[in-house]
Backbone as CSV, one residue per row, in Angstrom:
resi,resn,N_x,N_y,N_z,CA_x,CA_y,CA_z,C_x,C_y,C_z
1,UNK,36.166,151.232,8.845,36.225,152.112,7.698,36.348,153.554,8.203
2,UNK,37.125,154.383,7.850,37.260,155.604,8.546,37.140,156.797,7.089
3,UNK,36.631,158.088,7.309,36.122,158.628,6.612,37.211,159.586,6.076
4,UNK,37.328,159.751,5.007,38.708,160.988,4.668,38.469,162.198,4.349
5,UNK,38.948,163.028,4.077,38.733,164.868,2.973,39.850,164.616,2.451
6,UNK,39.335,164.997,0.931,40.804,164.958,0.450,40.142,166.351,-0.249
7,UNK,41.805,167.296,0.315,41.454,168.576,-0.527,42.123,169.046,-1.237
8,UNK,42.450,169.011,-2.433,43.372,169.550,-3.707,42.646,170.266,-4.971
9,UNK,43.182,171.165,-5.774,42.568,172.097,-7.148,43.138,171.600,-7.870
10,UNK,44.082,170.527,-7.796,44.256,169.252,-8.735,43.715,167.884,-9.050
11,UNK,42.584,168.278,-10.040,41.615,166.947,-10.122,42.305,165.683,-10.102
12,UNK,43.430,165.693,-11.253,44.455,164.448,-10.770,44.854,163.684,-9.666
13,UNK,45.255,164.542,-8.761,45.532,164.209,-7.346,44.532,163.894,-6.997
14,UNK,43.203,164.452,-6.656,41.892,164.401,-6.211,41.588,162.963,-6.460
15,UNK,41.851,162.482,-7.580,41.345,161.313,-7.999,42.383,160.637,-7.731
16,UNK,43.047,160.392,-8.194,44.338,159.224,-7.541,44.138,159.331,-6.109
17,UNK,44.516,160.065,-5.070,43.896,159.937,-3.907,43.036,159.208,-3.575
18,UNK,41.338,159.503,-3.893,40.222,159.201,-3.959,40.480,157.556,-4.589
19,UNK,41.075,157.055,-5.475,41.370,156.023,-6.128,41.476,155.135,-5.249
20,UNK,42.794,155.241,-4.775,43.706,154.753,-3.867,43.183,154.560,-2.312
21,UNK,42.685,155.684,-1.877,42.032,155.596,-0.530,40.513,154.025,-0.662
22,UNK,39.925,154.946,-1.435,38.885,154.157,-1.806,38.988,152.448,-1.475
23,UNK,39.940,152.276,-2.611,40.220,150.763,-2.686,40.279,150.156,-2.014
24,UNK,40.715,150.778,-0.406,41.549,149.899,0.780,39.947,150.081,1.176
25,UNK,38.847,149.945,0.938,37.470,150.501,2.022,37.265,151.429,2.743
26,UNK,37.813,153.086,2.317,37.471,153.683,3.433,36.654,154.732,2.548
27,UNK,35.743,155.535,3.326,34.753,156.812,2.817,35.535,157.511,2.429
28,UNK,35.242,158.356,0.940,36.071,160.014,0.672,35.046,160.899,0.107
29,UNK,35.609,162.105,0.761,35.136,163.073,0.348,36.189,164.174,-0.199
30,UNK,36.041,164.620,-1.677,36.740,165.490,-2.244,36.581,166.961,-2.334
31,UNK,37.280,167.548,-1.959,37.165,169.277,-2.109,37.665,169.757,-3.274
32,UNK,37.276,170.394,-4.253,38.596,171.363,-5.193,39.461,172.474,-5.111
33,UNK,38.992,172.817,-3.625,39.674,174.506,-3.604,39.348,174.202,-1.359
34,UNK,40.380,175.248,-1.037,39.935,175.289,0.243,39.069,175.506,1.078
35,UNK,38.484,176.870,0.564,36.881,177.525,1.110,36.059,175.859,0.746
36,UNK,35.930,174.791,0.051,34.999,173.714,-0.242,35.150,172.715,0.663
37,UNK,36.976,172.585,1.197,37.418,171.866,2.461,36.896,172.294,3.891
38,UNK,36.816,173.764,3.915,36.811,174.658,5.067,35.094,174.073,5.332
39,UNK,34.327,174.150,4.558,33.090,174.317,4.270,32.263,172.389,4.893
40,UNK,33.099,171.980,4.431,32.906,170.118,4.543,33.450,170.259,5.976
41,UNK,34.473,170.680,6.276,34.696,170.320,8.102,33.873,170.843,8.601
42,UNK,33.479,172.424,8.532,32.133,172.622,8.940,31.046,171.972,9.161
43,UNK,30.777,170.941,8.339,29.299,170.639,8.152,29.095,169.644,9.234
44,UNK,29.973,169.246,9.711,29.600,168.398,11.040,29.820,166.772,10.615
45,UNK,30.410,166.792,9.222,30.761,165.289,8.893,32.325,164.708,10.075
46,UNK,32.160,163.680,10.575,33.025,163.475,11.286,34.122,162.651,10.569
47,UNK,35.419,163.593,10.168,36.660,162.733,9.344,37.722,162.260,10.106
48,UNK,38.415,161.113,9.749,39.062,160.608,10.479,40.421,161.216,10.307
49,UNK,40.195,161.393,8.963,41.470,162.475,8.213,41.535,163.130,7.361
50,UNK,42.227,164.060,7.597,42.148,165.311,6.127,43.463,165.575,5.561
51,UNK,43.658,165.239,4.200,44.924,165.207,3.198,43.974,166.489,2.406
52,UNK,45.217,167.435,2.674,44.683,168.865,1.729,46.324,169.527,1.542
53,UNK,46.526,169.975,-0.075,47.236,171.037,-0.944,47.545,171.706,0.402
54,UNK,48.854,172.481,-0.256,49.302,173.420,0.424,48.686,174.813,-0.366
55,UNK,48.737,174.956,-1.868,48.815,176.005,-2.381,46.996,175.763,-2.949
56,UNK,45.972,176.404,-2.659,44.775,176.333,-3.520,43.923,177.733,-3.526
57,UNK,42.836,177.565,-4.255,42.367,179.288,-4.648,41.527,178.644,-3.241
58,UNK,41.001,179.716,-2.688,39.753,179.872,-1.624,40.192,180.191,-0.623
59,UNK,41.236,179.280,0.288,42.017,178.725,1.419,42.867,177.871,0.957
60,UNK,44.299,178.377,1.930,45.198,177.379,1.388,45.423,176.412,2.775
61,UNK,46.367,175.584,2.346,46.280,173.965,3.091,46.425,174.352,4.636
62,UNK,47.087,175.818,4.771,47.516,175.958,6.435,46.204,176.196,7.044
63,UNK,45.047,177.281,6.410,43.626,177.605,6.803,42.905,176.555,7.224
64,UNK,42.869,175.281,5.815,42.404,174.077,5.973,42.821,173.139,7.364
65,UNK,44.087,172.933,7.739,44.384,172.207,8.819,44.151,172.996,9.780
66,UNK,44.266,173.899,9.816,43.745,174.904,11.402,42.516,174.313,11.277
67,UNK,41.689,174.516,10.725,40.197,174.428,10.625,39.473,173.023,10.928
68,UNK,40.641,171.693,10.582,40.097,171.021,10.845,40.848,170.126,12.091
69,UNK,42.023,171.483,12.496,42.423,170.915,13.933,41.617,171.344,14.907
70,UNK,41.184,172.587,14.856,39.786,173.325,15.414,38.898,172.272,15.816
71,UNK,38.378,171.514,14.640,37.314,170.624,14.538,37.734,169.385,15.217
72,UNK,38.558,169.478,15.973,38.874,168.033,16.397,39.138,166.922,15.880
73,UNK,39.860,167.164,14.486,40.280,166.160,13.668,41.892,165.783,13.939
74,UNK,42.067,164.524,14.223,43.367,164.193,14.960,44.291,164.072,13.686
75,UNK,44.155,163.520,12.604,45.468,163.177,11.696,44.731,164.423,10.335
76,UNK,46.004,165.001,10.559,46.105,166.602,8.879,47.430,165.888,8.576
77,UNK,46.956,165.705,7.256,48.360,165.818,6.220,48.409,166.808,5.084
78,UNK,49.683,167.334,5.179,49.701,168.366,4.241,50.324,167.786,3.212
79,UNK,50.341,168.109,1.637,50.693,167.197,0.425,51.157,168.714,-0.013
80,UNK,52.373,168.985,-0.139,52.930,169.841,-1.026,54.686,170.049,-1.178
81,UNK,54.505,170.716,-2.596,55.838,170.911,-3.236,56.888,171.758,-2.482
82,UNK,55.839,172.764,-2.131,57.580,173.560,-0.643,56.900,173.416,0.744
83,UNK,57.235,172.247,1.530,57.038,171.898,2.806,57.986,173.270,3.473
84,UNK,58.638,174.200,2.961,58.970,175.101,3.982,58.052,176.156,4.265
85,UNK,57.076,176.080,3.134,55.549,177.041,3.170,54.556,176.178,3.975
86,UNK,54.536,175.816,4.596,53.233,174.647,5.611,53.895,175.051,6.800
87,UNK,52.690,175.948,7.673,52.449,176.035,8.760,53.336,174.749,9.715
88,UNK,53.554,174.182,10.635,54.550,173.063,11.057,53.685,172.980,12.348
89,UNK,51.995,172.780,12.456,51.569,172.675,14.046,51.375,171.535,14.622
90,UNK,50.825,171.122,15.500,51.329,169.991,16.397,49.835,169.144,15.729
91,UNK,50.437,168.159,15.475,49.433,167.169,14.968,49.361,167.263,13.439
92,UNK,50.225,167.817,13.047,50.325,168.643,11.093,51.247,167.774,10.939
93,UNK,51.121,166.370,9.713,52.407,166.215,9.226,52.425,166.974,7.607
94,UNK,53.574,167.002,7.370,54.036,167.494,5.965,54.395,166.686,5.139
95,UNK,54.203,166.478,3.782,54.889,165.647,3.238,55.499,166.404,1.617
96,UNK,56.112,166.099,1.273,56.708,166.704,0.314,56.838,165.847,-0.521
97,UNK,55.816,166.456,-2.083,55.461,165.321,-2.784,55.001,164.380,-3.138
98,UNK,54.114,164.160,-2.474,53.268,162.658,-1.973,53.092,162.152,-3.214
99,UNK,53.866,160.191,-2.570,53.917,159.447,-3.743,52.868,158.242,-3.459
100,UNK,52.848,157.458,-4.514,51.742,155.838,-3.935,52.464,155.597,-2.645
101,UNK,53.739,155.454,-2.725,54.109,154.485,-1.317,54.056,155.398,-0.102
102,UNK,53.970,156.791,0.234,53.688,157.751,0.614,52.156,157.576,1.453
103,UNK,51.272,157.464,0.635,49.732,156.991,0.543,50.102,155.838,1.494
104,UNK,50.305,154.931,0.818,50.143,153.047,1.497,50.797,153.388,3.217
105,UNK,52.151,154.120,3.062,52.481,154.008,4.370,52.356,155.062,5.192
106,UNK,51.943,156.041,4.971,51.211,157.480,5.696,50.337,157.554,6.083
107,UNK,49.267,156.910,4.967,47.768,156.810,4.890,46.839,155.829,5.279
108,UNK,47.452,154.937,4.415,46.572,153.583,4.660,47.015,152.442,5.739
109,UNK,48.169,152.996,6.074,49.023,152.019,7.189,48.433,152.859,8.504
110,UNK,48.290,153.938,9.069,47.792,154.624,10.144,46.010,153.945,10.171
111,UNK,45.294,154.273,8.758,44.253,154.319,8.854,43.957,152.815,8.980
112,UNK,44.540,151.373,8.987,43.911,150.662,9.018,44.738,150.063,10.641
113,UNK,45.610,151.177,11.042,45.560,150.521,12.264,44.227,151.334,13.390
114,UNK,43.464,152.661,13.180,42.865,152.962,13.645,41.431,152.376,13.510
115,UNK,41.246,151.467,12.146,39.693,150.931,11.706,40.195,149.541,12.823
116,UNK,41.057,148.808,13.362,41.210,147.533,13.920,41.036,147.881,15.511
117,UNK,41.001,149.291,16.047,41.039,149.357,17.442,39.309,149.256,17.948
C-alpha cells in the first residue's frame, strides 16, 4: 500500500482522485491549496507520491514538487491545463488534463508495481 498527496483547490478533483486512488488500497492524503501540500511534506509523513494542480492559491504545483523533490519524494505528477506553465524537472512528470485512464495507467499502474517489490 503506498501513501499519496493529492493536492488540488478543486474539491472535485480532490475527490475523484481520492476516490479512485483509494479503491485500488492505497493511503491519501488531500491538500486544498499549496501552502496545505507544502505543509503535509513537511510534516515528515513519508509519500510515495504527490499528484498536485499546477495553478492553486498558497503555492502553486511547481513550489509543491520542488518541495517534495527536496523531500525525497521519487514520483511528482503535475495535473494541469497548460503543461507549458509546469516547471519540466527531472523526476516531474506533466500531464495535461488528467483523465480516469490517465489515473489507472500513470498512477495506479506505477504504484502497484512499487507495492509488489
Amino acid at each position: 500500500m503506498a501513501k499519496v498527496l493529492i493536492a488540488d483547490d478543486n474539491p472535485a478533483i480532490c475527490s475523484l482522485l481520492n476516490d479512485l486512488i483509494k479503491s485500488d488500497g492505497h493511503d491519501v492524503i488531500t491538500a486544498h491549496n499549496g501552502k496545505a501540500a507544502i505543509e503535509a511534506i513537511s510534516s515528515g509523513l513519508q509519500f510515495d507520491l504527490v499528484i498536485t494542480d499546477l495553478k492553486m492559491p498558497g503555492a502553486d504545483g511547481n513550489r509543491v514538487a520542488a518541495a517534495a523533490k527536496e523531500a525525497g519524494i521519487e514520483r511528482v505528477v503535475i495535473n494541469t491545463c497548460s503543461p507549458h506553465d509546469a516547471r519540466h524537472l527531472p523526476g516531474i512528470e506533466v500531464v495535461a488534463k488528467m483523465t480516469v485512464r490517465d489515473v489507472e495507467d500513470r498512477i495506479l499502474g506505477p504504484l502497484k508495481a512499487k507495492v509488489r517489490l
